[in-house]
C-alpha positions in Angstrom: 142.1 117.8 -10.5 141.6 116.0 -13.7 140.4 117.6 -16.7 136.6 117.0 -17.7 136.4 115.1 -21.5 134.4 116.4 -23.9 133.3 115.7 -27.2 131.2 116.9 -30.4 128.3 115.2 -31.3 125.3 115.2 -33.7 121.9 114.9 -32.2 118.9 114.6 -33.7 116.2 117.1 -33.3 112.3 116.4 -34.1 110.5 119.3 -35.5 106.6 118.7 -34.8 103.9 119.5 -37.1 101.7 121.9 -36.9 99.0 119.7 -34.9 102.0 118.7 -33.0 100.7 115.3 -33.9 103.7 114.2 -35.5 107.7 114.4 -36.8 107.3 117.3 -39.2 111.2 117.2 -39.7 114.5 115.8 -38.4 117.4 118.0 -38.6 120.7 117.1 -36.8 122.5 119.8 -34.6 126.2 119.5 -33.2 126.5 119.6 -29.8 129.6 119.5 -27.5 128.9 116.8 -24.6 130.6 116.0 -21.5 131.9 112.2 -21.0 131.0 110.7 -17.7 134.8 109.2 -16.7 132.5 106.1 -15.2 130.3 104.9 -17.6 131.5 106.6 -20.8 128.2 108.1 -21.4 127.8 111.1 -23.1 125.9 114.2 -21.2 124.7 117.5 -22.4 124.8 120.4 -19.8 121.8 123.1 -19.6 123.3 126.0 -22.0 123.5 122.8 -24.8 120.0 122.1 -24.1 118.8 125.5 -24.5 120.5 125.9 -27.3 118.6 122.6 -28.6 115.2 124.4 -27.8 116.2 127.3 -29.3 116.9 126.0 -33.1 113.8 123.8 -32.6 111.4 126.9 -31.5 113.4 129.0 -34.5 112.4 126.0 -36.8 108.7 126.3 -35.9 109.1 129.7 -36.3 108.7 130.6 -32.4 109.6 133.8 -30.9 112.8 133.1 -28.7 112.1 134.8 -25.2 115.1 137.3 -25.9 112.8 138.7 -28.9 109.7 138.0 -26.6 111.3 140.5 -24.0 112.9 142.6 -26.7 109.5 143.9 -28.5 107.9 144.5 -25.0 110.8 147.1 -24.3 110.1 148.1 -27.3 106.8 149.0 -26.9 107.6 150.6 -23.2 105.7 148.1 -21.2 106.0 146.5 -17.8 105.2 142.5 -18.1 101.6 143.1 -16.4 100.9 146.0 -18.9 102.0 143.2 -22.2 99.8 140.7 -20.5 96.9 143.1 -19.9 97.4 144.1 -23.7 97.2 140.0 -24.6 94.1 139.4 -22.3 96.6 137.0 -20.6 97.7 136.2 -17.0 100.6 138.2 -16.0 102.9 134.8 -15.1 102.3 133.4 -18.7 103.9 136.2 -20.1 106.6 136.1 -17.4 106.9 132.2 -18.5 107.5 133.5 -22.2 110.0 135.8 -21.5 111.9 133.7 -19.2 111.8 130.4 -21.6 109.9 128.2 -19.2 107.0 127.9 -22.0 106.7 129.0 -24.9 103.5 131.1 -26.4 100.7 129.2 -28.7 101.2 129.2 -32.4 98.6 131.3 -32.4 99.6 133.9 -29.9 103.2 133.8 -31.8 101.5 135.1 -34.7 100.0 137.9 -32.6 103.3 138.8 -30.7 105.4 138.7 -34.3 102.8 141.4 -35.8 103.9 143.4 -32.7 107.5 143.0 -33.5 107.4 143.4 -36.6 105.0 146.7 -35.9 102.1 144.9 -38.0 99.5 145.5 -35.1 101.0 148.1 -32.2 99.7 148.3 -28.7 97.1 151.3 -29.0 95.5 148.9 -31.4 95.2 146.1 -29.2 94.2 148.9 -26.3 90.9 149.5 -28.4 89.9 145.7 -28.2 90.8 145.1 -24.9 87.9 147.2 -23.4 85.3 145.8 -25.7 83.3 142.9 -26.0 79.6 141.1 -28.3 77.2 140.5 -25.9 76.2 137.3 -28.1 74.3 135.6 -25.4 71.5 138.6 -26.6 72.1 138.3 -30.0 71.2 134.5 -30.3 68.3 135.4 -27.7 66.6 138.7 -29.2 68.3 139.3 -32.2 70.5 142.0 -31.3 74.1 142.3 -30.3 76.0 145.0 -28.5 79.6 146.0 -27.8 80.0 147.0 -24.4 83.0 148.9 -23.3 84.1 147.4 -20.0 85.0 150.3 -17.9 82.5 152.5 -18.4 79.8 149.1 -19.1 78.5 151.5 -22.0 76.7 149.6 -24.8 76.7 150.3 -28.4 74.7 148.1 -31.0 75.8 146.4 -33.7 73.6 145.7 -36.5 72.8 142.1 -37.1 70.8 140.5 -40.0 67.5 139.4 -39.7 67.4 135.5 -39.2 66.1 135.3 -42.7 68.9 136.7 -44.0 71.9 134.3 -42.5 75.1 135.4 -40.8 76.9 135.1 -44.2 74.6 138.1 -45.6 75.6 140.5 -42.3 77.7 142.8 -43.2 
């Protein structure tokens, strides 16, 4: 049984922009590699890879799924409760956790102020349940919250189209 080569490397990994248009940044990682005792060729195995994705979602400043999973604990809740909380399906959130995809830039944002204990679930309970009914405020002038379980309204003042959105307050 002959003993598998291996080797460390540098590779290259591309940190996007923000638009993900482009090469933001190039930082080079070490990596140890297998070598292919055929062709010489130099192969990475999956726990190398991860750890790949990993500096590059830490460089974009991504939540890792461990930290994903982590503040859910945290904050006592099953997967469907954390995805009920995020007005999200249940099997993205799964995804997240798991490392299959990774969350919006966006939604990061949202799931760091959790962590970090910026914005907590009771919070995000209050919003969940309500919701501008805008299709009557651009029809009649008036806009109401309606709280979805109980399909209560409750009106919100808006300005009078004289006075432009930028005057509502």
């Amino acid at each position: 049984m002959s003993r598998e080569k291996t080797k460390q490397i540098e590779i290259p990994v591309r940190i996007p922009t923000l638009d993900g248009k482009g090469i933001a940044e190039t930082i080079m990682v070490a990596v140890t590699c297998a070598i292919d005792p055929d062709t010489g060729e130099e192969l990475l195995n999956g726990t190398e890879l991860a750890r790949l994705d990993q500096i590059k979602a830490r460089y974009m400043g991504l939540m890792l799924p461990d930290e994903i999973r982590h503040m859910r604990l945290k904050e006592g809740l099953t997967q469907k409760e954390m995805s009920e909380l995020l007005q999200i399906g249940e099997k993205t959130f799964t995804r997240w956790e798991s490392g299959r995809e990774r969350p919006s830039r966006s939604m990061n944002l949202l799931l760091r102020s959790l962590a970090d204990g910026k914005v907590n679930a009771a919070y995000l309970r209050t919003l969940r349940g309500q919701r501008c009914d805008w299709w009557a405020l651009c029809s009649y002038g008036t806009a109401y919250t309606m709280d979805l379980k109980t399909q209560e309204k409750s009106p919100v003042p808006c300005p009078a189209p004289e006075e432009g959105i930028e005057n509502a307050a």
